[in-house]
mmJSON file of the N, C-alpha and C atoms, coordinates in Angstrom:
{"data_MODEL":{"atom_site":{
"group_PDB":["ATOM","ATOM","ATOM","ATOM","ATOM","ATOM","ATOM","ATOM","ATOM","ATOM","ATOM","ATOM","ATOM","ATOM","ATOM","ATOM","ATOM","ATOM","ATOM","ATOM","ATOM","ATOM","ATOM","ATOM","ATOM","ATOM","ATOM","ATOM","ATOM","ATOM","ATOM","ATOM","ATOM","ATOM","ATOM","ATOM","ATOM","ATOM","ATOM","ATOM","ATOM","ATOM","ATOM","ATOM","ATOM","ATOM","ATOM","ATOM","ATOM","ATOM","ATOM","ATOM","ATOM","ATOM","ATOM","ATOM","ATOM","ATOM","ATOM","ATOM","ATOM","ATOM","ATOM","ATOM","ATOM","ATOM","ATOM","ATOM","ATOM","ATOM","ATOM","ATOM","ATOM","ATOM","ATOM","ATOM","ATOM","ATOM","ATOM","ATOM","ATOM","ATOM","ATOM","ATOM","ATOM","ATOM","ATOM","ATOM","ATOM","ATOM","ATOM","ATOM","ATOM","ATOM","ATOM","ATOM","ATOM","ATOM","ATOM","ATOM","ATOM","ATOM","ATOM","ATOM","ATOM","ATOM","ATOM","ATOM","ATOM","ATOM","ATOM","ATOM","ATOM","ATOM","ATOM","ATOM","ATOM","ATOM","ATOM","ATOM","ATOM","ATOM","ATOM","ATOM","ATOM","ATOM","ATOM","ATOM","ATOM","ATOM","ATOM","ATOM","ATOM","ATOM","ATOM","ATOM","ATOM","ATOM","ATOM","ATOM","ATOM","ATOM","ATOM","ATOM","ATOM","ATOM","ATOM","ATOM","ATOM","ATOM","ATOM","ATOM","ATOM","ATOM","ATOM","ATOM","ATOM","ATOM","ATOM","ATOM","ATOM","ATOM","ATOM","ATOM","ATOM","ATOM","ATOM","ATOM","ATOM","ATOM","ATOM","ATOM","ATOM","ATOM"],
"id":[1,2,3,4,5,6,7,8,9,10,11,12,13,14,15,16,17,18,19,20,21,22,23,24,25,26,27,28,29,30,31,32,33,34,35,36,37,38,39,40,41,42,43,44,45,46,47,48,49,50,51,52,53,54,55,56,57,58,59,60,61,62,63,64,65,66,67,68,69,70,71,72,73,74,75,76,77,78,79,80,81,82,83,84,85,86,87,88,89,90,91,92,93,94,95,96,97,98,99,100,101,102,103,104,105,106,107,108,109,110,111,112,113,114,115,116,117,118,119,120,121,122,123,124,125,126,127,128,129,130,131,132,133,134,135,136,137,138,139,140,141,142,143,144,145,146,147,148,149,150,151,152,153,154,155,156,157,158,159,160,161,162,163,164,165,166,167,168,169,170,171,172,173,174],
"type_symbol":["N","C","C","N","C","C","N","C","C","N","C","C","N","C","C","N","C","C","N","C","C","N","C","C","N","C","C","N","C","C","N","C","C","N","C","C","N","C","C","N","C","C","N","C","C","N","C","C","N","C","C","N","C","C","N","C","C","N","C","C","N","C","C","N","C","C","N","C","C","N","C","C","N","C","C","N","C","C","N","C","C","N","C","C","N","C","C","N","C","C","N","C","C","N","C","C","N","C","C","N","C","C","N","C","C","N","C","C","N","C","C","N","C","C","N","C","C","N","C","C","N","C","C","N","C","C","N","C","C","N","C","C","N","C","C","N","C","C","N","C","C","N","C","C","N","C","C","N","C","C","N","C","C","N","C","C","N","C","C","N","C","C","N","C","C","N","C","C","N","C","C","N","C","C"],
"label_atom_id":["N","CA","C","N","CA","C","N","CA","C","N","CA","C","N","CA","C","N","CA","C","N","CA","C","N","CA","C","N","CA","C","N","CA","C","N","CA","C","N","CA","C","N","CA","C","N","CA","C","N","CA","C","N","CA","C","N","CA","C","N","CA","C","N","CA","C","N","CA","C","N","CA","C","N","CA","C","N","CA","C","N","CA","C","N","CA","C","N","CA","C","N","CA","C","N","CA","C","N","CA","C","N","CA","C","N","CA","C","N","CA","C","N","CA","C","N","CA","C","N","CA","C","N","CA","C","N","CA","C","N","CA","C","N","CA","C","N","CA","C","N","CA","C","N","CA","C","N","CA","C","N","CA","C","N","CA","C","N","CA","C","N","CA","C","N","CA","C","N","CA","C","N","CA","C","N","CA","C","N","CA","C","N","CA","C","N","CA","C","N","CA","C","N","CA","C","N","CA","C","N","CA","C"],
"label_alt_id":[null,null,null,null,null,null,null,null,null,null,null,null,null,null,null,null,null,null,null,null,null,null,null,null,null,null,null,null,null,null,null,null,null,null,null,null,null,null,null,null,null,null,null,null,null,null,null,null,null,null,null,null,null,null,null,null,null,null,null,null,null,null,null,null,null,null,null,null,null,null,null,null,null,null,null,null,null,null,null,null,null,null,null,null,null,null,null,null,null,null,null,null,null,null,null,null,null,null,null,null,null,null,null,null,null,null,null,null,null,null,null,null,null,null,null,null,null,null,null,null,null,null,null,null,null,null,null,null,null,null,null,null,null,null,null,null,null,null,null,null,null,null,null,null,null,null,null,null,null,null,null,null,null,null,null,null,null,null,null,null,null,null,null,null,null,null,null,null,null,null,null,null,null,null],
"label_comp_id":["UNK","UNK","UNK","UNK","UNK","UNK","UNK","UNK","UNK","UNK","UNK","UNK","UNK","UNK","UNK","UNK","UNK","UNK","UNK","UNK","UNK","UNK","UNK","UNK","UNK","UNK","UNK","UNK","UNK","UNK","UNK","UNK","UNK","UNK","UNK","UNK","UNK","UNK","UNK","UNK","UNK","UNK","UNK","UNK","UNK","UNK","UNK","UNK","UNK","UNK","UNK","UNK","UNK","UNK","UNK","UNK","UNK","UNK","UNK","UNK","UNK","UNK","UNK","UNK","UNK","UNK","UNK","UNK","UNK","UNK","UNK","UNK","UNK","UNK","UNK","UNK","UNK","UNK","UNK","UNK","UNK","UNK","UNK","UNK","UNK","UNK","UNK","UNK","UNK","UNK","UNK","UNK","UNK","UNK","UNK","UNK","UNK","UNK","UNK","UNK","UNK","UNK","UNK","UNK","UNK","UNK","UNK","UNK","UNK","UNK","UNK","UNK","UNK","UNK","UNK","UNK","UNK","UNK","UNK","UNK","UNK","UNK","UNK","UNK","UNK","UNK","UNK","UNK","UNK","UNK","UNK","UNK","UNK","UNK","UNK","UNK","UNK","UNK","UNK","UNK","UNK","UNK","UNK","UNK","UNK","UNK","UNK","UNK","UNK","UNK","UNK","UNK","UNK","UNK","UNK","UNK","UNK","UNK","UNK","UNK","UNK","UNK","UNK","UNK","UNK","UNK","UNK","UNK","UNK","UNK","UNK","UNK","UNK","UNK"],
"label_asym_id":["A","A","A","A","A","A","A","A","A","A","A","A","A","A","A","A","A","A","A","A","A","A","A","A","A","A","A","A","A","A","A","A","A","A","A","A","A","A","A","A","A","A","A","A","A","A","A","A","A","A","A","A","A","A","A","A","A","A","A","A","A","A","A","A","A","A","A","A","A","A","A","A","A","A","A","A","A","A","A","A","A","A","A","A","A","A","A","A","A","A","A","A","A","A","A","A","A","A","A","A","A","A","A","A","A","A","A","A","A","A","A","A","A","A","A","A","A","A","A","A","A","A","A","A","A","A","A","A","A","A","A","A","A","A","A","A","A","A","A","A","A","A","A","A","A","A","A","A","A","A","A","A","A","A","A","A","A","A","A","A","A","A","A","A","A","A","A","A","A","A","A","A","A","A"],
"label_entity_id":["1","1","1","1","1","1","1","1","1","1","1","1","1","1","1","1","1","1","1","1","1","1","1","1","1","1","1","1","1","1","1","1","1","1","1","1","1","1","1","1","1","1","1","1","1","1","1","1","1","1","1","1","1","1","1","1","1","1","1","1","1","1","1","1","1","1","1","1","1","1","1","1","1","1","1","1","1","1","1","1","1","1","1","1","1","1","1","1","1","1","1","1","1","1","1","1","1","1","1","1","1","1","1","1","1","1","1","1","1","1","1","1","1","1","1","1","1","1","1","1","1","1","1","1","1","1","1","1","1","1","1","1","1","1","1","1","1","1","1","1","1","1","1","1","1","1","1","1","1","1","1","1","1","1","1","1","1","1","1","1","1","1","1","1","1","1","1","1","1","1","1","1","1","1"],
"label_seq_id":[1,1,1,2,2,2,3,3,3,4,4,4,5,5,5,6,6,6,7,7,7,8,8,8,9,9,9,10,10,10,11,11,11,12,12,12,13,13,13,14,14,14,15,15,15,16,16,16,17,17,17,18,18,18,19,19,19,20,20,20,21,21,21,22,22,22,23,23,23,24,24,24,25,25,25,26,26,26,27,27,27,28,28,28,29,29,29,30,30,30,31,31,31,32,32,32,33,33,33,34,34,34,35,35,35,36,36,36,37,37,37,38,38,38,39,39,39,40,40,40,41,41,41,42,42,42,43,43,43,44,44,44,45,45,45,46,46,46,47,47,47,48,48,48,49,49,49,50,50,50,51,51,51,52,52,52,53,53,53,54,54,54,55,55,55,56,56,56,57,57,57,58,58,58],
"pdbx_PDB_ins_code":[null,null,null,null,null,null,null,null,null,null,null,null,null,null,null,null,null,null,null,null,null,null,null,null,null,null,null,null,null,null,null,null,null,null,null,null,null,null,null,null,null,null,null,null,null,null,null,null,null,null,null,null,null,null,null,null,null,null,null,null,null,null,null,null,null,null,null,null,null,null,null,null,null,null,null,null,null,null,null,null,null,null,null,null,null,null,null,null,null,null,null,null,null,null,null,null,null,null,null,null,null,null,null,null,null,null,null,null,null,null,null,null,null,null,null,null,null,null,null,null,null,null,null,null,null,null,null,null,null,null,null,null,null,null,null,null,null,null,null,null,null,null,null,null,null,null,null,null,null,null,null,null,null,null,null,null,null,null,null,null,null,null,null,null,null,null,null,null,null,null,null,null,null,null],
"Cartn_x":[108.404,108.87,107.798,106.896,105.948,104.755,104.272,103.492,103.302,103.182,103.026,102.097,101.145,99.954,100.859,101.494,101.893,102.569,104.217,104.926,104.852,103.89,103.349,103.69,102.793,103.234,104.433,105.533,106.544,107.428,107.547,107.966,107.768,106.213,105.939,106.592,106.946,107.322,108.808,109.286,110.93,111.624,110.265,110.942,110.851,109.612,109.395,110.486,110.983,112.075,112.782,113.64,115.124,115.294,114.307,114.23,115.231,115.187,115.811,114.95,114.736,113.963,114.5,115.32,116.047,115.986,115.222,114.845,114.089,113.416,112.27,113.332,114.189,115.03,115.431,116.429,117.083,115.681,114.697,113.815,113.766,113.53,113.133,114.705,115.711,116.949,117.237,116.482,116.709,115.723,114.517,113.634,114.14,114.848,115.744,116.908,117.324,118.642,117.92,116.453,115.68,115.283,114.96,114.336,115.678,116.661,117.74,118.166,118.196,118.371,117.606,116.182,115.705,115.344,115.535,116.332,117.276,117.921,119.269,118.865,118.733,118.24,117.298,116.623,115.871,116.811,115.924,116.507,115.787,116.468,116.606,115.431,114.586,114.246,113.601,114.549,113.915,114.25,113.336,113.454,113.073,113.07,112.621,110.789,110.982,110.148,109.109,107.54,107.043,105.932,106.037,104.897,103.842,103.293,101.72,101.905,103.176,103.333,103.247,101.982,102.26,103.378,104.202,105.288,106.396,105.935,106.94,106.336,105.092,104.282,104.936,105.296,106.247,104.963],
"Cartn_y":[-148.301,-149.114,-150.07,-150.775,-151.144,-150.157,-149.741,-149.07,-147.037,-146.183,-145.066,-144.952,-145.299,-145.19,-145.712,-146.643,-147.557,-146.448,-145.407,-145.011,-144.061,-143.177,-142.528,-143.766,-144.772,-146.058,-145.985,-146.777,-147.089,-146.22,-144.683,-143.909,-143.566,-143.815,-143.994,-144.823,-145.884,-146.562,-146.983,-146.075,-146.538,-145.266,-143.834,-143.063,-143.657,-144.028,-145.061,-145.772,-146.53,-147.871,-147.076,-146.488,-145.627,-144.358,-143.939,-142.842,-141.488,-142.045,-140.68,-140.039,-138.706,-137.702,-137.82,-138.561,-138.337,-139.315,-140.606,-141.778,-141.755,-140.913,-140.965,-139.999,-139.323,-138.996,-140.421,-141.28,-142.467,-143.167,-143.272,-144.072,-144.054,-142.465,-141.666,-142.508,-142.156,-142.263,-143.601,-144.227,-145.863,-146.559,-145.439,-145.838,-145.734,-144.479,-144.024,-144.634,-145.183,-146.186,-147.201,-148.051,-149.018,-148.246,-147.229,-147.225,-147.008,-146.663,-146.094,-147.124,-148.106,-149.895,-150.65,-149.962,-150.29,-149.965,-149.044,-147.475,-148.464,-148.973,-149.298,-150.907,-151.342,-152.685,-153.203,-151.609,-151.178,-151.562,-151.809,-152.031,-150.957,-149.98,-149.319,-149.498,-149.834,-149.884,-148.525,-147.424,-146.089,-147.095,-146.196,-146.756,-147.873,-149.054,-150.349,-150.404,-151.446,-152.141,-152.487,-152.104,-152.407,-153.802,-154.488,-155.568,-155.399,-155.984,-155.454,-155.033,-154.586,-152.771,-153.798,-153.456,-153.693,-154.359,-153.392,-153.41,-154.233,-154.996,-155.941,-157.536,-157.537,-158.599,-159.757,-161.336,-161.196,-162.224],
"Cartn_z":[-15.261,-16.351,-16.83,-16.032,-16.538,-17.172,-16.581,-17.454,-16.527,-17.373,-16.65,-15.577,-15.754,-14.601,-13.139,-13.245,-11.957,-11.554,-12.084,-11.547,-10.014,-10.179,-9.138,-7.59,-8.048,-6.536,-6.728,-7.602,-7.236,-6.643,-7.41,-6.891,-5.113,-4.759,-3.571,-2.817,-2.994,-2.54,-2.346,-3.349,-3.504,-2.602,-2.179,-1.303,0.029,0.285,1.414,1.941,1.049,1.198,1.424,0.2,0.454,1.404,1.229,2.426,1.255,0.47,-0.379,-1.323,-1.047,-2.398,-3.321,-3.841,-5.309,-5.889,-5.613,-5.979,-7.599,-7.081,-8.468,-10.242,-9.825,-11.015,-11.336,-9.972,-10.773,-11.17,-10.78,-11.594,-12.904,-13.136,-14.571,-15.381,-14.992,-15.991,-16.166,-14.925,-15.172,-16.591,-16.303,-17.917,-18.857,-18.927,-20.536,-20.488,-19.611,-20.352,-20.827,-20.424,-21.145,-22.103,-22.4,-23.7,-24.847,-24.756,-25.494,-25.624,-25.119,-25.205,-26.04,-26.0,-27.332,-28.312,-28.257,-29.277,-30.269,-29.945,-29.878,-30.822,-30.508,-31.007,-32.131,-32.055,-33.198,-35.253,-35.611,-37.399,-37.788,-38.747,-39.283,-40.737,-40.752,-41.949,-43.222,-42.998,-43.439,-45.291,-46.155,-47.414,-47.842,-47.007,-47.749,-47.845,-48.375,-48.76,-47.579,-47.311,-46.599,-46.662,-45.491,-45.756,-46.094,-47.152,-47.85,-48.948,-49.331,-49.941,-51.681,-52.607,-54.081,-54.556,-54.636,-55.265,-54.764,-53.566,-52.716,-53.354,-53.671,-53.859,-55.039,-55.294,-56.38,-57.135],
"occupancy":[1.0,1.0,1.0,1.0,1.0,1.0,1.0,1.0,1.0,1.0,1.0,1.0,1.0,1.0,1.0,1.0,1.0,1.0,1.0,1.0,1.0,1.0,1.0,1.0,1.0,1.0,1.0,1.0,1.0,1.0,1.0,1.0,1.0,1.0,1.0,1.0,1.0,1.0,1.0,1.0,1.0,1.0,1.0,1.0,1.0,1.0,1.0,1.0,1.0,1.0,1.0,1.0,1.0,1.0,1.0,1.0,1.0,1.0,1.0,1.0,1.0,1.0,1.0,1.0,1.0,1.0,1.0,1.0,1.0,1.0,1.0,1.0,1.0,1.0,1.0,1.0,1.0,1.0,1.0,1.0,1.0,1.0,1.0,1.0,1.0,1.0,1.0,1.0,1.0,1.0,1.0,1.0,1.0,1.0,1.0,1.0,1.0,1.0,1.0,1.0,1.0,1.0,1.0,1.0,1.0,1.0,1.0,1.0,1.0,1.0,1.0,1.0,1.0,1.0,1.0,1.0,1.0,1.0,1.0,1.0,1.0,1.0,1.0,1.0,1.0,1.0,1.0,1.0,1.0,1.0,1.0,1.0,1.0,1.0,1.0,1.0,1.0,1.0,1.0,1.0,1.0,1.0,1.0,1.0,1.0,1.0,1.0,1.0,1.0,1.0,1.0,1.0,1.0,1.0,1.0,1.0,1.0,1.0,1.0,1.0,1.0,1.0,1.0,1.0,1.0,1.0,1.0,1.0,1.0,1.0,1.0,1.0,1.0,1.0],
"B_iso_or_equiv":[0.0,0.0,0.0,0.0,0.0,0.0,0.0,0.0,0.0,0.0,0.0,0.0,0.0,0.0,0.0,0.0,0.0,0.0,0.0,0.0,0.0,0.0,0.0,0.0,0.0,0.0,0.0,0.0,0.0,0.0,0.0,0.0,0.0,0.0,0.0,0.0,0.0,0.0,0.0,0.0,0.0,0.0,0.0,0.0,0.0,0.0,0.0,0.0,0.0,0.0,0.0,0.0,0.0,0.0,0.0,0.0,0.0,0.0,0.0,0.0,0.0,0.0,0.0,0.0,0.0,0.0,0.0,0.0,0.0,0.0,0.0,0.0,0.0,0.0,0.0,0.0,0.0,0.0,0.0,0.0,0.0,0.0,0.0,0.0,0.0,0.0,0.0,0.0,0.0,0.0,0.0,0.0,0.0,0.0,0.0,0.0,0.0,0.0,0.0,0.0,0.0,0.0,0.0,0.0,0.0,0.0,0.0,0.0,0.0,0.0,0.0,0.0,0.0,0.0,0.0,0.0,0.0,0.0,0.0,0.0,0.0,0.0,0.0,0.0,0.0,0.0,0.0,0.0,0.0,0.0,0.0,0.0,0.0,0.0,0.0,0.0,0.0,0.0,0.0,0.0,0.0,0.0,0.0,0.0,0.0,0.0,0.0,0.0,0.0,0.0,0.0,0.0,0.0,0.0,0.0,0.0,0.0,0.0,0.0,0.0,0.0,0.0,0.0,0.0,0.0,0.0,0.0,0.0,0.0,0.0,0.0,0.0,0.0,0.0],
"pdbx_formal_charge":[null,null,null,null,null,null,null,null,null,null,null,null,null,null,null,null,null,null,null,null,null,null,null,null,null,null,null,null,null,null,null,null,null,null,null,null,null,null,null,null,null,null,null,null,null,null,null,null,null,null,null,null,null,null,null,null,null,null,null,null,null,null,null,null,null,null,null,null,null,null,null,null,null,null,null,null,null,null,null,null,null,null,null,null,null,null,null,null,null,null,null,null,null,null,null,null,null,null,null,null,null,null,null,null,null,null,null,null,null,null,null,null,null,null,null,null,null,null,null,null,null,null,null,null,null,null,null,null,null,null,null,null,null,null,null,null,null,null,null,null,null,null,null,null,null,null,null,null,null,null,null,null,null,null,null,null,null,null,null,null,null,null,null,null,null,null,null,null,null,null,null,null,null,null],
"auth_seq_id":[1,1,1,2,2,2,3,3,3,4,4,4,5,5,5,6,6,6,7,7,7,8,8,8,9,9,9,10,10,10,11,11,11,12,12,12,13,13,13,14,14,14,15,15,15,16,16,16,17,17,17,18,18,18,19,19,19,20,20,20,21,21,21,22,22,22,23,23,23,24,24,24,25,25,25,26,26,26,27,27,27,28,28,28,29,29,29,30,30,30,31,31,31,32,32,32,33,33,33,34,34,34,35,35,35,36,36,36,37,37,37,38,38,38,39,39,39,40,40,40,41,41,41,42,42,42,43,43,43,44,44,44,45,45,45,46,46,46,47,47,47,48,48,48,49,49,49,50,50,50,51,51,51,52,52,52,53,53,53,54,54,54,55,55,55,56,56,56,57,57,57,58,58,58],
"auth_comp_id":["UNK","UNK","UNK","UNK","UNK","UNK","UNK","UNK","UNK","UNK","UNK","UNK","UNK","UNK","UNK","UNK","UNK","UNK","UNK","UNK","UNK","UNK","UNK","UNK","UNK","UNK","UNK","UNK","UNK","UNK","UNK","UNK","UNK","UNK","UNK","UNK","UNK","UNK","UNK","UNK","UNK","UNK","UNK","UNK","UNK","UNK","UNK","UNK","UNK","UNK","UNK","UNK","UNK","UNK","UNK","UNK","UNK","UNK","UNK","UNK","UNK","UNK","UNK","UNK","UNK","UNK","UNK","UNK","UNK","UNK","UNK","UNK","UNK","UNK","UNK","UNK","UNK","UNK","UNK","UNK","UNK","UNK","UNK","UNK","UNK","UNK","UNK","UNK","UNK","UNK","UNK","UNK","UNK","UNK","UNK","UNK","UNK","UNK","UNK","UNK","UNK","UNK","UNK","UNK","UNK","UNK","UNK","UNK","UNK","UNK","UNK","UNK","UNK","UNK","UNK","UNK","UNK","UNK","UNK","UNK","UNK","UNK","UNK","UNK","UNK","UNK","UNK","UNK","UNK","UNK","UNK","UNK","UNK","UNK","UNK","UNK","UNK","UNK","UNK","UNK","UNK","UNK","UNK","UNK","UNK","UNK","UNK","UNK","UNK","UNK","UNK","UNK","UNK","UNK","UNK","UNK","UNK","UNK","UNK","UNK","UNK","UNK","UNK","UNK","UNK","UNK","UNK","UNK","UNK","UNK","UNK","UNK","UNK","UNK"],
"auth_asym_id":["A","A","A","A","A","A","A","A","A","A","A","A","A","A","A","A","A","A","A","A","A","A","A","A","A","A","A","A","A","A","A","A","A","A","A","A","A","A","A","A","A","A","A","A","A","A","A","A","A","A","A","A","A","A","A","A","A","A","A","A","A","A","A","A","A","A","A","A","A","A","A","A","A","A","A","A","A","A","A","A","A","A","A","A","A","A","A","A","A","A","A","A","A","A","A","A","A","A","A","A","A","A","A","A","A","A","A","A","A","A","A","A","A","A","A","A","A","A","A","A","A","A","A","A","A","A","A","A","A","A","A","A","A","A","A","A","A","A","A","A","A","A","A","A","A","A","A","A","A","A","A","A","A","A","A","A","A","A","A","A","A","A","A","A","A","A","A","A","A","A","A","A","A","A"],
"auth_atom_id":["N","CA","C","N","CA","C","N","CA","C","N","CA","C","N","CA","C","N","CA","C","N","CA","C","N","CA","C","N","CA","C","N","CA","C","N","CA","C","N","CA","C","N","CA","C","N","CA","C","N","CA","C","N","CA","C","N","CA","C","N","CA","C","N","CA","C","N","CA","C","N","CA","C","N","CA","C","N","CA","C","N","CA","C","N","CA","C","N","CA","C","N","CA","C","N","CA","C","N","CA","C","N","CA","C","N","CA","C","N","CA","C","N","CA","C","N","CA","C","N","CA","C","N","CA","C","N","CA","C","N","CA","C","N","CA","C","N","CA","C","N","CA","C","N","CA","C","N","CA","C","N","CA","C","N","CA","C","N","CA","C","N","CA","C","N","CA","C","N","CA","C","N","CA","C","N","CA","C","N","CA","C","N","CA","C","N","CA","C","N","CA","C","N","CA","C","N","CA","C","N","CA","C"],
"pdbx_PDB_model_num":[1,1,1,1,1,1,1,1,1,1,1,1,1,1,1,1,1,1,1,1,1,1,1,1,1,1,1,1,1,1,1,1,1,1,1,1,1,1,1,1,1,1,1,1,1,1,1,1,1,1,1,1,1,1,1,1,1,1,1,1,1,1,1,1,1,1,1,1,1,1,1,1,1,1,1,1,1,1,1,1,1,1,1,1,1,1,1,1,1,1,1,1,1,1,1,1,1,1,1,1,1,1,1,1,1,1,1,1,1,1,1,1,1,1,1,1,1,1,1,1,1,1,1,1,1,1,1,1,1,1,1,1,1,1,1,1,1,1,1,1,1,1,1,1,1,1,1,1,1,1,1,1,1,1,1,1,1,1,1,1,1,1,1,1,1,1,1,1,1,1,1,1,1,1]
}}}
């Protein structure tokens, strides 16, 4: 979740701790509920007006 490079450790480490092989899926699905969270939170701006954009300028 911080950054990709790290996961490889954590994953290391969270089989370590938990002692379970199936750790690193809940890792993975624990990212995509953060990203679908900010998926989610996201504004929509298809169509408008972009900053900079000429024609926005008054």
């Amino acid at each position: 979740m911080h950054a990709a490079g790290t996961a490889p450790m954590i994953n290391s480490w969270l089989i370590q701790t938990t002692g379970s092989r199936m750790i690193p899926a809940c890792y993975l699905i624990a990212a995509a509920v953060v990203g679908v969270i900010a998926l989610a939170c996201c504004v929509d701006r298809t169509g408008g007006p972009m900053r900079g954009d000429p024609r926005n300028v008054d």
